[in-house]
N, C-alpha and C positions, 0 to 999 in steps of 0.2 A: 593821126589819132583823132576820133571824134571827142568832140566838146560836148556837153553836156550842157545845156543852159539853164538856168536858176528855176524856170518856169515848169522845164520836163521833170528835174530833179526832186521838185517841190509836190510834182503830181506823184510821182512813184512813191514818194515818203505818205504821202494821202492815202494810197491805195495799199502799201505794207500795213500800213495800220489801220485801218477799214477793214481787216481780211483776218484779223488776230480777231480768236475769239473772245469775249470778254466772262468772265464770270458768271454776271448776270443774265448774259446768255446761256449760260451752260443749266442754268438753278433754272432759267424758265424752262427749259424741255425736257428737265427732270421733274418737273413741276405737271407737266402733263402728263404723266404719268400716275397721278395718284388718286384721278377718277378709278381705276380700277380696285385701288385699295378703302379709299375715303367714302365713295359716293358710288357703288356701281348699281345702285338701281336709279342711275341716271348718265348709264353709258348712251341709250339712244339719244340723248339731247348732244353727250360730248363729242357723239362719232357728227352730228348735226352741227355742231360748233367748226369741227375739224374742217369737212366739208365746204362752210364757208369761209372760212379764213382761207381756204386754199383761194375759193371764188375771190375774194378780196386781194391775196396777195399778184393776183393777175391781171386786177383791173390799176391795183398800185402803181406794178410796170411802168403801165401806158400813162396812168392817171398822174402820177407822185415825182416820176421819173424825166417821162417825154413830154411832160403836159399836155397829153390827147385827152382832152375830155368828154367822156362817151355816157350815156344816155339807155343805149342799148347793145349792152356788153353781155348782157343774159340772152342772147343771141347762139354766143358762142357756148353758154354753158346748157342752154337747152338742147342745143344740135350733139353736143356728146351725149348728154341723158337721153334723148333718142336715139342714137345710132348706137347705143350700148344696148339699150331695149330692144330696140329690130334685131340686132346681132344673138341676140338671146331668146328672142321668139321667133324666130327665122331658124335655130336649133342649137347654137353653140351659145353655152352657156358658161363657157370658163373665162372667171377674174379677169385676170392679168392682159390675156390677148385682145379681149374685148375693151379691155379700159386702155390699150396701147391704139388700137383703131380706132377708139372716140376721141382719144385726143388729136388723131392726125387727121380725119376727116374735119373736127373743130379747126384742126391750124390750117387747113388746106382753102377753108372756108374763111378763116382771118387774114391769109394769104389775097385771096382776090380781091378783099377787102381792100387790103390796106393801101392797094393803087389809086384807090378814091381818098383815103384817110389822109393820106400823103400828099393831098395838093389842097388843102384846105385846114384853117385852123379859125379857133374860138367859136362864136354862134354858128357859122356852116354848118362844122364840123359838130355840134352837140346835134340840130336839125338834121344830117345826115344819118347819124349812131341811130337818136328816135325812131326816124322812120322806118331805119334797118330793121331797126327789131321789134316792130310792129307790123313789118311785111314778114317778116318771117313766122310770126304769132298769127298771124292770117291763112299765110299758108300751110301752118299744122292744122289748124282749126278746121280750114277745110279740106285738106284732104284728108276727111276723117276714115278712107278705106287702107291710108297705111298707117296713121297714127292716132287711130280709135277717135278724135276731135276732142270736144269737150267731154267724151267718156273717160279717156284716157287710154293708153295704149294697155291692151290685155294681154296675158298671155308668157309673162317675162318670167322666166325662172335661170337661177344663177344655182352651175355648180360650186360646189364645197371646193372653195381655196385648198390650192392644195391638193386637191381630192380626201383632204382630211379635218378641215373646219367651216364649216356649217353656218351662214349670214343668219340666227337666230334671232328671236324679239326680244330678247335681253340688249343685244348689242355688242356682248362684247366682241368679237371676230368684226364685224363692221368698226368697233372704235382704233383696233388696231390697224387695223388694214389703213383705215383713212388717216390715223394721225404717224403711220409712214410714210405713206405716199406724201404728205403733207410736207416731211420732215426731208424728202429726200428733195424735190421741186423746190422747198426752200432754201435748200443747199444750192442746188443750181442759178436761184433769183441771185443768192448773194454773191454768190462765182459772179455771175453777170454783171453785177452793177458795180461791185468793185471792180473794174476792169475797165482798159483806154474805153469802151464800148460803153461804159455808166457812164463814164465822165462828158463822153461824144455826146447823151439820150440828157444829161444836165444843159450843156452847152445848149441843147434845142432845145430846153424848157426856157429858160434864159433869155434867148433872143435867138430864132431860128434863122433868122435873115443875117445876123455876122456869122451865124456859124456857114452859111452857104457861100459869104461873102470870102471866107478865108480858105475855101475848096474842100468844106466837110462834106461827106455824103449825108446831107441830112434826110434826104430823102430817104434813101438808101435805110439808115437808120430804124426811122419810120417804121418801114416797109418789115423789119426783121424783127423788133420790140413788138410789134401789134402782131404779129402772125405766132410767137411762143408765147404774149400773154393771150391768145385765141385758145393756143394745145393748154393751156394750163386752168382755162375755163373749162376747155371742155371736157377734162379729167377728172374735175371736181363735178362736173354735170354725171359723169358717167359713172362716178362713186355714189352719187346719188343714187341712181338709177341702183345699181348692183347693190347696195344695201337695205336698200326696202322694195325692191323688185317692184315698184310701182313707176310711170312715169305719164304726167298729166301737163296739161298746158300752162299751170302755173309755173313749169319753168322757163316758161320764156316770155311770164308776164315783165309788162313797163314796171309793176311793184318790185320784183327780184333785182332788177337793174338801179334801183331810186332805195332801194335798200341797203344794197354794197356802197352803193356813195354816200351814204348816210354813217357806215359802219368805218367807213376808209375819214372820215370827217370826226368822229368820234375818238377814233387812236388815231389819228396823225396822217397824210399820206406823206408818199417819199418819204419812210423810213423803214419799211421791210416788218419789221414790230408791228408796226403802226395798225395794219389791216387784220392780224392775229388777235391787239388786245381786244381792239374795236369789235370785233367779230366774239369775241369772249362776254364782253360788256354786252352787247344791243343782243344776242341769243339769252344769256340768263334773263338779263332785263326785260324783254319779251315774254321766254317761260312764265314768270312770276308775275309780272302786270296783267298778264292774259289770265292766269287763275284767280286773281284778284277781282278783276274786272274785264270779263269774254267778252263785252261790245265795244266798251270804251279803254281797250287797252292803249291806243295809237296816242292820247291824249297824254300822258307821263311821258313816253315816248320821246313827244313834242317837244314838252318842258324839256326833257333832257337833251337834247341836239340844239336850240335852243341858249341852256345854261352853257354849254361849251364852246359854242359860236362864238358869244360875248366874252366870255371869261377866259378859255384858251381857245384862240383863236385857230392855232397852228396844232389844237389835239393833245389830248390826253398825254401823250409822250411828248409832244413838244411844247406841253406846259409844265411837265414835269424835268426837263431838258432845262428851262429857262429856267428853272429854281435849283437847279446843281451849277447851271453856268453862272446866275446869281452869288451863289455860295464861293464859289471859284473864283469872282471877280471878273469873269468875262460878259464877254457881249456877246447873247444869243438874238440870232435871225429866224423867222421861220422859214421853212422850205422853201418857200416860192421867190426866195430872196438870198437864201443860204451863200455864200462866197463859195467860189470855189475853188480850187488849191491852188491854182496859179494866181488868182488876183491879191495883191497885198494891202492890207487893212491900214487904213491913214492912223 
């Protein structure tokens, strides 16, 4: 009869409970739902919000999880927003088949990746991501005979989902569409990270040299985190794409990239929330500073990323974390430091 030791048993009780929904999970994606009642002449911004929080919760993965810290992760989410365009100006213009090709040409593309990503960590590895996707921003640029250059690609039209609702300039069909896709991929992040497989992508944020030390596959790891948060950029790239039939080289500017880490820094990373709220915050806070002030929006901006640096350090959720575990009498860690199930607290 197997034995069971304190340290495996410790981790399964981690992961039961990790895996239960909580309440205030369930009120927040009921909560998303009331753009359409509250506020729907400002479904384009929410189907725009959805969008990147998807981008966010893929670069969290990599970023929050395994500690890959990338630079030029708008790489993966420009190559779906194009290859959902080409696929659509090329003549097939249906949703679903086209945003299931952009993600796996995105992961196929994060796949060849990650054999470089995976033998390098910290400055390398940020000088690696940069260049990436800045060679890749060059190469749309110039070959401006498949991907229109700095025109932008022409020519993209998207069948009616369904064959019966119509990506219109209200939004609403786009804001659905994107906040299930959203809904369903963030079902899968959570499946993943509560599992031996989150706990494995912890252990290499931690110290990837004991994890090798002890015959993890960290590589291995690596290699499969960085290739589904690639399909999960470039699904969000290609929602793009199919909801405003437009697709320009800003998606695969250094800005897009220095934006999501801005937004993942804002709500927290490694925390799955974290890159939704952040994504919620820095999109209104954007809309509304830009009206305010069209030149100098970037400057409140500032202040604000900024005021959260100093004050919570570990993000919006995990300063909010620190003041419920305060209330409770515990000791809260941030992410980068979090224990993990088997280690016991002196």
């Amino acid at each position: 009869m197997a034995v069971t030791s304190p340290a495996i048993a410790g981790a399964h009780q981690y992961l039961d409970a990790q895996v239960r929904w909580r309440t205030i999970e369930i009120v927040f994606w009921l909560a998303t739902l009331l753009p359409f009642v509250v506020t729907p002449d400002y479904l384009v911004l929410a189907s725009q919000i959805a969008v990147t929080a998807l981008f966010a919760l893929s670069l969290d993965l990599i970023l929050g999880y395994a500690g890959i810290v990338s630079l030029g992760h708008a790489a993966f989410f420009g190559f779906g927003a194009y290859t959902a365009g080409l696929i659509s100006k090329w003549g097939w213009g249906e949703p679903l088949t086209g945003l299931l090709i952009s993600g796996l040409a995105a992961g196929l593309l994060g796949y060849l990746m990650s054999f470089i990503i995976s033998r390098f960590r910290h400055l390398a590895l940020i000088m690696i991501t940069l260049g990436f996707g800045l060679l890749l921003h060059e190469l749309a640029n110039s070959a401006s005979g498949i991907t229109g250059g700095a025109d932008g690609l022409q020519g993209v039209k998207m069948w009616p989902l369904f064959g019966a609702f119509k990506f219109d300039l209200y939004g609403r069909t786009a804001y659905w569409y994107a906040l299930i896709v959203l809904f369903l991929l963030f079902l899968v992040s959570r499946r993943l990270i509560n599992s031996p497989f989150g706990l494995s992508l912890r252990g290499i944020r931690e110290n990837a040299v004991r994890m090798r030390a002890i015959g993890a596959e960290s590589r291995s790891h690596i290699r499969k985190i960085y290739t589904i948060s690639a399909i999960i950029a470039g699904v969000a790239g290609a929602i793009l794409t199919q909801t405003t039939e437009t697709v320009s080289l800003g998606v695969l500017d250094f800005q897009r990239s220095a934006d999501i880490l801005v937004i993942l820094i804002l709500g927290g990373a490694g925390r799955l929330y974290g890159g939704l709220i952040g994504a919620i915050i820095y999109m209104i806070a954007r809309d509304w500073f830009s009206g305010v002030n069209p030149q100098y929006w970037y400057f409140p901006i500032g202040v604000l990323l900024i005021g959260v640096v100093l004050f919570l350090p570990n993000g919006i959720l995990g300063g909010l974390a620190q003041i419920v575990n305060s209330e409770r009498g515990q000791r809260c860690t941030g992410w980068l430091t979090a224990p993990l199930p088997w280690r016991r607290r002196p």
